[in-house]
C-alpha positions in Angstrom: 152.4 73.7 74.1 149.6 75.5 76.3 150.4 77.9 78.8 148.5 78.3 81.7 148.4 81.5 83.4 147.7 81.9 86.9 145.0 83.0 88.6 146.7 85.9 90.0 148.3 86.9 86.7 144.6 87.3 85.1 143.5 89.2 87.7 146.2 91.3 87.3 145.6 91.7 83.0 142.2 92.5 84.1 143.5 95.6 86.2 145.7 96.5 83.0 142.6 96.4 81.2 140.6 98.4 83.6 142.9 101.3 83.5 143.7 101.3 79.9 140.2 102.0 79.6 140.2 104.7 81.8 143.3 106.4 80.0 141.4 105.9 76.4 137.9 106.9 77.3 137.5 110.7 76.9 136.8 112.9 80.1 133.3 113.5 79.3 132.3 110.0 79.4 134.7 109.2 83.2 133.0 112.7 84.3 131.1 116.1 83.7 133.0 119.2 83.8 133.9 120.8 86.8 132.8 125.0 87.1 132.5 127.3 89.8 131.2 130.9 90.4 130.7 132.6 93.9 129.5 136.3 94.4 128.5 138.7 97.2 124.8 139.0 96.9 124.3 142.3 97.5 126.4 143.7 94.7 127.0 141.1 92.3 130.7 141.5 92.8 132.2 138.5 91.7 134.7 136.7 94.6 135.8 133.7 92.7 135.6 132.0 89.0 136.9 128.6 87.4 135.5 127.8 84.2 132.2 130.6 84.5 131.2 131.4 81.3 132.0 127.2 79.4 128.3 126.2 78.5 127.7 123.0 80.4 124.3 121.0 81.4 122.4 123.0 83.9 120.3 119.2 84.6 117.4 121.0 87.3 118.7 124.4 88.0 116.8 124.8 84.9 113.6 125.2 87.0 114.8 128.3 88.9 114.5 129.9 85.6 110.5 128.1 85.1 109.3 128.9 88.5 111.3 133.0 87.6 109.0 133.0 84.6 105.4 131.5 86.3 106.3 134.1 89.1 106.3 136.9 86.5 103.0 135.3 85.0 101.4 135.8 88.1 102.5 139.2 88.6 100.9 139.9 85.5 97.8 138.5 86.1 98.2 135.7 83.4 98.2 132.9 86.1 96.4 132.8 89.9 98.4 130.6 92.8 94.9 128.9 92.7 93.4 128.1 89.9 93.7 124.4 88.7 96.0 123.5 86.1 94.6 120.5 83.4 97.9 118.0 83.6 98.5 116.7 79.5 99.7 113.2 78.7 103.0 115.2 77.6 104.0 116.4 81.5 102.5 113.0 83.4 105.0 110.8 80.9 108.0 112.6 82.4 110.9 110.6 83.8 111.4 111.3 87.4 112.2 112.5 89.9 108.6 113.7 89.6 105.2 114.0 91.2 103.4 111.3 89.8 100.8 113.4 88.3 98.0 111.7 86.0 97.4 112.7 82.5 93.5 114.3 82.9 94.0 115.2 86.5 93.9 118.8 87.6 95.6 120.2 90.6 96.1 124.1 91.9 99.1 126.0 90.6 100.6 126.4 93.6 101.4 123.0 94.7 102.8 122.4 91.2 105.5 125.2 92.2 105.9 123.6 95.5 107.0 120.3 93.9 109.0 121.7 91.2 110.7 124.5 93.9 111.1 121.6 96.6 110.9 118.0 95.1 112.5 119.2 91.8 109.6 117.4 90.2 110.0 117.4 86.3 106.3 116.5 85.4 105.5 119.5 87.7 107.6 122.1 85.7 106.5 120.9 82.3 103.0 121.2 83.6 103.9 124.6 84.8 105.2 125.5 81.2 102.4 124.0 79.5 100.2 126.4 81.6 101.8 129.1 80.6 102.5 129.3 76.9 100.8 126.6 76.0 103.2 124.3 75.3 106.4 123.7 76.3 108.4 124.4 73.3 106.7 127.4 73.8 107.8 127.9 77.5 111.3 127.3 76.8 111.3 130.2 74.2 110.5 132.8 76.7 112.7 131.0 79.4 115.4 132.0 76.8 114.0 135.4 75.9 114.0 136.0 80.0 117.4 134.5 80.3 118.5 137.2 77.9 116.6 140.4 79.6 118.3 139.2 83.0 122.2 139.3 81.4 122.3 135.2 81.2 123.8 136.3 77.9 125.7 132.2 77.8 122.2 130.3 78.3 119.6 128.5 75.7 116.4 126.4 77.4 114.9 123.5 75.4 112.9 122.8 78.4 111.1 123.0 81.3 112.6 120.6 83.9 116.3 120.3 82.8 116.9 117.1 81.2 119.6 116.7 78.7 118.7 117.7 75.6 121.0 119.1 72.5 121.3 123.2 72.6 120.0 123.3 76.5 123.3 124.7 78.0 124.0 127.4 80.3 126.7 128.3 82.8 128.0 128.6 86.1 128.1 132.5 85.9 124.6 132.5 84.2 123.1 130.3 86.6 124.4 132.6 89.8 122.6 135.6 88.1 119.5 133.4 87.9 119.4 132.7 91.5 120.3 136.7 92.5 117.2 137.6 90.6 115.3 134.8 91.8 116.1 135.9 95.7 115.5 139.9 94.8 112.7 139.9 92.3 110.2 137.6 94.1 111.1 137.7 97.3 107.7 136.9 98.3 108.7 133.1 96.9 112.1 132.4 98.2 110.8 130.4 101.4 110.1 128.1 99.2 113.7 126.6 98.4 114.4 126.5 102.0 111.6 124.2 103.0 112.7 121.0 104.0 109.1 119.1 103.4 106.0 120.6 102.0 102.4 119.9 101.0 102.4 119.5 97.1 98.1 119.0 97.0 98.5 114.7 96.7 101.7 114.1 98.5 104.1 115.4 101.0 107.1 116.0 99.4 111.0 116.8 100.4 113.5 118.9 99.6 116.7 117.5 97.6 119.1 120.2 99.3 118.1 119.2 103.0 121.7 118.2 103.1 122.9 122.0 102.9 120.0 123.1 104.6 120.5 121.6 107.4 124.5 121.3 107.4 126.1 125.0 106.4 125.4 127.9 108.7 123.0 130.6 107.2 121.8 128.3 104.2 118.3 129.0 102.7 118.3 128.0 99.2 118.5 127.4 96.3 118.4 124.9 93.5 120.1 121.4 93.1 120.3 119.3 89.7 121.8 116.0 88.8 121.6 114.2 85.1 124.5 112.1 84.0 125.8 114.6 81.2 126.0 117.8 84.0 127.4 115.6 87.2 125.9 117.1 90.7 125.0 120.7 90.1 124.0 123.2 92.8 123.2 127.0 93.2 123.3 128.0 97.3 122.9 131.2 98.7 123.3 131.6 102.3 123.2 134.8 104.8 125.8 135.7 107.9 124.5 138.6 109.8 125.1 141.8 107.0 126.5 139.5 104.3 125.0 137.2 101.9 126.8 134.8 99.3 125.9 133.2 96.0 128.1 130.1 95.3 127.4 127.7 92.1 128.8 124.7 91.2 128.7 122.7 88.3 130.1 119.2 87.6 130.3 117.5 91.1 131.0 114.1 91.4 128.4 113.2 93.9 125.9 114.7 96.5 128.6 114.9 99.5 131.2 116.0 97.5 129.6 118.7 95.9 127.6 119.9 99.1 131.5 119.9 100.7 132.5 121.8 97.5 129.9 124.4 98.2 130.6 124.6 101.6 133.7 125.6 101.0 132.7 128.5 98.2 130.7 129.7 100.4 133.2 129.7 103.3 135.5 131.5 100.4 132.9 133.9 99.8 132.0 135.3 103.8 136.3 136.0 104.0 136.7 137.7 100.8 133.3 140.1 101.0 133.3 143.2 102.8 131.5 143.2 106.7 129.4 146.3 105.0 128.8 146.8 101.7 125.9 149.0 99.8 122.8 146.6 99.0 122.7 146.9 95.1 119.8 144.8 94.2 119.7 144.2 90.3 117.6 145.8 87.7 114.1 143.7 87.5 113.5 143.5 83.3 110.3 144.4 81.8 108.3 141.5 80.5 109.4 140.3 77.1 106.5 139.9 75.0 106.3 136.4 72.9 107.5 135.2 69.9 104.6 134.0 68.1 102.8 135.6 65.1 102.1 139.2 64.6 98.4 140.1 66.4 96.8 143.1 64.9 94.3 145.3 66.6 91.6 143.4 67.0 92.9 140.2 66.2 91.2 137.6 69.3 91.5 134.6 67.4 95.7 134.8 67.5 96.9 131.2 69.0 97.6 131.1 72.8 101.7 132.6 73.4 101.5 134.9 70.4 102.8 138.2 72.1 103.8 140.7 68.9 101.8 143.5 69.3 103.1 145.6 66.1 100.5 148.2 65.7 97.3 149.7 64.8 96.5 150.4 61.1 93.7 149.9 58.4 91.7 151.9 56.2 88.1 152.7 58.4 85.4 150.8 56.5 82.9 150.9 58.2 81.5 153.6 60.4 80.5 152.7 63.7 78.6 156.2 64.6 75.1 156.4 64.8 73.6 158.2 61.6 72.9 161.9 62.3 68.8 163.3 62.0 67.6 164.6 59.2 68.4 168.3 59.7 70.9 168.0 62.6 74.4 169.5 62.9 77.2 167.4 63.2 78.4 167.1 66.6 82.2 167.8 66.9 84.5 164.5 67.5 86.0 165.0 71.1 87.3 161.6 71.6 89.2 158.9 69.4 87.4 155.8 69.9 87.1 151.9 69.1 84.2 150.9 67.9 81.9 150.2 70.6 82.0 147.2 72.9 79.2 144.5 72.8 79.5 145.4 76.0 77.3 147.7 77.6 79.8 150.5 79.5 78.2 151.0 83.3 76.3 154.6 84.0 79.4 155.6 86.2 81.9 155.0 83.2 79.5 157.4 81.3 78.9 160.3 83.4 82.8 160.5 83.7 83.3 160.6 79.9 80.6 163.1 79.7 81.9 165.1 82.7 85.1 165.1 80.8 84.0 166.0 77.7 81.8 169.0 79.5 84.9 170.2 81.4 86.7 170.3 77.9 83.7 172.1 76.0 83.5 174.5 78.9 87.1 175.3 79.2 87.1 176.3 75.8 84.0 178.2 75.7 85.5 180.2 78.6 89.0 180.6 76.5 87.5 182.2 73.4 85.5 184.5 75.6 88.5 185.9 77.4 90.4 186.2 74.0 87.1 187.7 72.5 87.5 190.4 75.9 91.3 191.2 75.5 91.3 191.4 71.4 88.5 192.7 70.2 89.7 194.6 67.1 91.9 191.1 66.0 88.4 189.8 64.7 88.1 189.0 61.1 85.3 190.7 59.7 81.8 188.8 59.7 80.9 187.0 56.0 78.5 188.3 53.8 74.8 186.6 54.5 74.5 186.1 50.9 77.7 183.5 50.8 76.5 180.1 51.2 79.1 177.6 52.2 78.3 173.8 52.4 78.3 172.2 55.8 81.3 170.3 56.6 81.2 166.4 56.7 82.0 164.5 60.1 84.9 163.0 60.4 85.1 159.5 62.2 88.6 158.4 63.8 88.6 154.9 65.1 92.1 154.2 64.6 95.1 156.3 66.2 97.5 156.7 63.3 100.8 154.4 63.6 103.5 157.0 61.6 106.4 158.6 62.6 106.9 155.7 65.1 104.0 154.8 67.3 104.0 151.8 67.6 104.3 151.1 70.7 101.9 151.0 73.9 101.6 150.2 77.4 99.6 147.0 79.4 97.8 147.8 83.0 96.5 144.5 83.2 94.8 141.5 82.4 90.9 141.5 83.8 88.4 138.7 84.2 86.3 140.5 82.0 86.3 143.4 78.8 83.8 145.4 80.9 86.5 145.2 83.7 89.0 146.1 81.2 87.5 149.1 79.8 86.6 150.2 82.9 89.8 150.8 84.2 91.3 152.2 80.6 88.5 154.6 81.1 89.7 155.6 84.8 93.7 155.8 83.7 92.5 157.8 81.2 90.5 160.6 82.6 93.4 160.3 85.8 96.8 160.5 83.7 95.4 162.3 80.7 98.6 164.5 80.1 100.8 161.7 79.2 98.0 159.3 77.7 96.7 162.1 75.4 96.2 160.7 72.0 96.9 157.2 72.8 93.8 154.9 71.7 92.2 152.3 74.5 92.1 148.7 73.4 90.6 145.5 75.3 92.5 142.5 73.6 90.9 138.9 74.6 93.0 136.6 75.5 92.9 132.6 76.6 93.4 134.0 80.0 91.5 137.0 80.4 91.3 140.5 79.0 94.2 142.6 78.6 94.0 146.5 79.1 96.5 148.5 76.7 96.8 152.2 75.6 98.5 151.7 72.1 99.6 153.9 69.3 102.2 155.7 71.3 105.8 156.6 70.9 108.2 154.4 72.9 109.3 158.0 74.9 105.4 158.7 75.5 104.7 154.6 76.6 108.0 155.0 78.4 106.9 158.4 80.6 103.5 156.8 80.7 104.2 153.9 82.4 106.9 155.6 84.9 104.0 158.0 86.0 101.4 155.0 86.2 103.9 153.5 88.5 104.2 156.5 90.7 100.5 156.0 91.0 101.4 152.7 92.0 99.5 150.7 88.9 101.1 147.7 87.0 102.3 148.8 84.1 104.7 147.4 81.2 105.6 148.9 77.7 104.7 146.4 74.6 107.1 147.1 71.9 106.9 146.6 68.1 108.9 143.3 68.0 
């Protein structure tokens, strides 16, 4: 015999079913996990934690730490804000949100920041990687090596843009870090994430924390991010007269409820920090050179985001030095050189080596004829004319010698040109000679440009070198062994 059940009692089988499922299905499949991290600004004082340091999806807040690292590039001259940027198949076949860019097109650097800053565009950050390393497995490598010189000791990118991928975690904590260096290290950027529309070169675009922006008192940044696997992620920073707060939140369940979530962090944050507290800003890190293969001296064919400059070394071959006349004494060896550009140096560059050299000749004419004055019996007696003594060889130094630990250097720049480059090396030198004495001047080529190093050093001489190059105020960064 058949029993029918009602309509209402399959309805209600249906609701048993509904929330078994919901009981049985693990948490990360219902929703992401919840974190949250707020801090005073101005100190990095920490004013509230949950769940800071569990690695979790960081979906588009990723691309704080890619537009960190183009900011850096600029800085160091690897990148301009206008030169045009060739868009690869790779970056136009991302999944949105994005820009629409087409594979082949070209568009300035600068509105490719604008969209990934603003629209959170993911075919503009991989096409901001790609620009910069070459690639974008190559890009995430120094994202991580960054990530590491900034104290994000918890965070590993795979990417550019954010999506979910396996090993691309980072935290709440790590993420607030992020945006504190973001707001003091390139301060000259930060409008940007407080934008609410902007021109990115073929569209208009807005921003996807208008919401904030426009809601919370003081707000001005900085980041959003959404995938399925994080939830609805946001880093905010906002200012109230003296005070300024960092508030992160990871895991949200949607884009009211995490805005409200923020809110209140943030609300948290202004009661708990001091009216007046000392401005601390944090430590800005030294570029981190690449991770690629080792580039010896003289190496210009190393692959594009290569960045181990090890050191100088190599038997001298061949002699670059013009042969000496028939007859002629050797002319002493007053400066350790490269071999010579294929370049020709400008007249201005040569007088000043030769005025150098002059000043150095003359000085120490002038010293042995004072010590000739004051000590005249100390002379060793003159040698027979009958004893004939052959005439010493010159000796050729191209190469500054690499033992006892130098190997390290210092960069001044990247320059359009080598004559650029050497030009400057040439100036630095004759200006800072004290703590550049003995260091050898080298012009690596590079996709990019030309970069201007003084290598074979000791990390305490690069080190003083580059702190008095600073005083001077010149752009200068050590480049280690590794």
């Amino acid at each position: 015999m058949k029993v029918r059940r009602s309509q209402p009692a399959r309805l209600g089988l249906f609701l048993l079913a509904a929330i078994w499922m919901l009981v049985v299905l693990p948490a990360s499949v219902r929703a992401a996990p919840y974190a949250a991290f707020v801090m005073d600004a101005r100190t990095g004082e920490v004013l509230h934690s949950r769940n800071a340091d569990t690695r979790l999806h960081p979906a588009s807040l990723t691309k704080m730490m890619t537009l960190y690292v183009v900011f850096q590039a600029i800085e160091r001259g690897e990148l301009s804000l206008d030169q045009k940027i060739k868009i690869s198949k790779h970056a136009a076949s991302e999944p949105p949100s994005k820009l629409g860019l087409k594979s082949g097109s070209r568009i300035q650097l600068r509105y490719l920041i604008r969209a990934a800053a603003v629209k959170s565009a993911n075919d503009a950050a991989t096409a901001l990687g790609e620009a910069v390393s070459g690639s974008e497995a190559a890009f995430a490598r120094r994202m991580t090596r960054t990530a590491k010189s900034l104290g994000m000791t918890r965070t590993t990118f795979k990417n550019a843009h954010g999506l979910t991928e396996t090993g691309h975690m980072s935290t709440a904590r790590d993420m607030s870090i992020m945006g504190r260096h973001m707001l003091y290290d390139y301060p000259q950027y930060y409008n940007l994430f407080s934008r609410r529309t902007t021109n990115a070169g073929i569209t208009e675009v807005a921003n996807t924390n208008r919401r904030l922006l426009g809601a919370y008192k003081g707000a001005d940044g900085i980041k959003t991010g959404y995938t399925r696997a994080a939830g609805f992620n946001l880093v905010a920073s906002a200012e109230r007269g003296n005070e300024r707060i960092i508030a992160t939140v990871f895991g949200g369940k949607s884009t009211a409820s995490r805005n409200a979530k923020v809110a209140e962090l943030l609300d948290l944050g202004f009661r708990r920090a001091p009216s007046q507290a000392p401005l601390r800003k944090p430590s800005k890190p030294n570029y981190v050179p690449g991770d690629g293969p080792i580039i010896v001296a003289g190496n210009q064919d190393a692959p594009k985001g290569a960045g181990k400059i090890i050191r100088l070394s190599g038997a001298v071959k061949t002699s670059y030095r013009p042969k000496m006349r028939p007859g002629a004494d050797p002319a002493p060896v007053l400066v350790a050189e490269t071999p010579a550009s294929t370049v020709d140096m400008s007249e201005d560059i040569q007088l000043a080596l030769q005025a150098a050299q002059t000043e150095e000749t003359t000085a120490s004419a002038a010293s042995t004829a004072v010590s000739d004055a004051l000590v005249p019996t100390m002379r060793p007696a003159a040698r027979p004319q009958a004893v004939a003594y052959a005439k010493p060889e010159p000796e050729v130094v191209t190469r500054v010698s690499t033992s006892g630990g130098r190997h390290w250097g210092v960069n001044i720049g990247r320059y359009t040109s080598r004559y650029k480059a050497e030009k400057v090396l040439l100036q630095t030198a004759l200006a800072e000679m004290s703590s550049l004495d003995g260091s050898l001047r080298k012009v690596v080529r590079r996709p990019t440009g030309f970069d201007a190093n003084f290598m074979g050093m000791t990390r305490d001489t690069a080190d003083l070198a580059c702190r008095r190059l600073q005083s001077r105020n010149m752009t200068c960064f050590m480049i280690g062994p590794s």
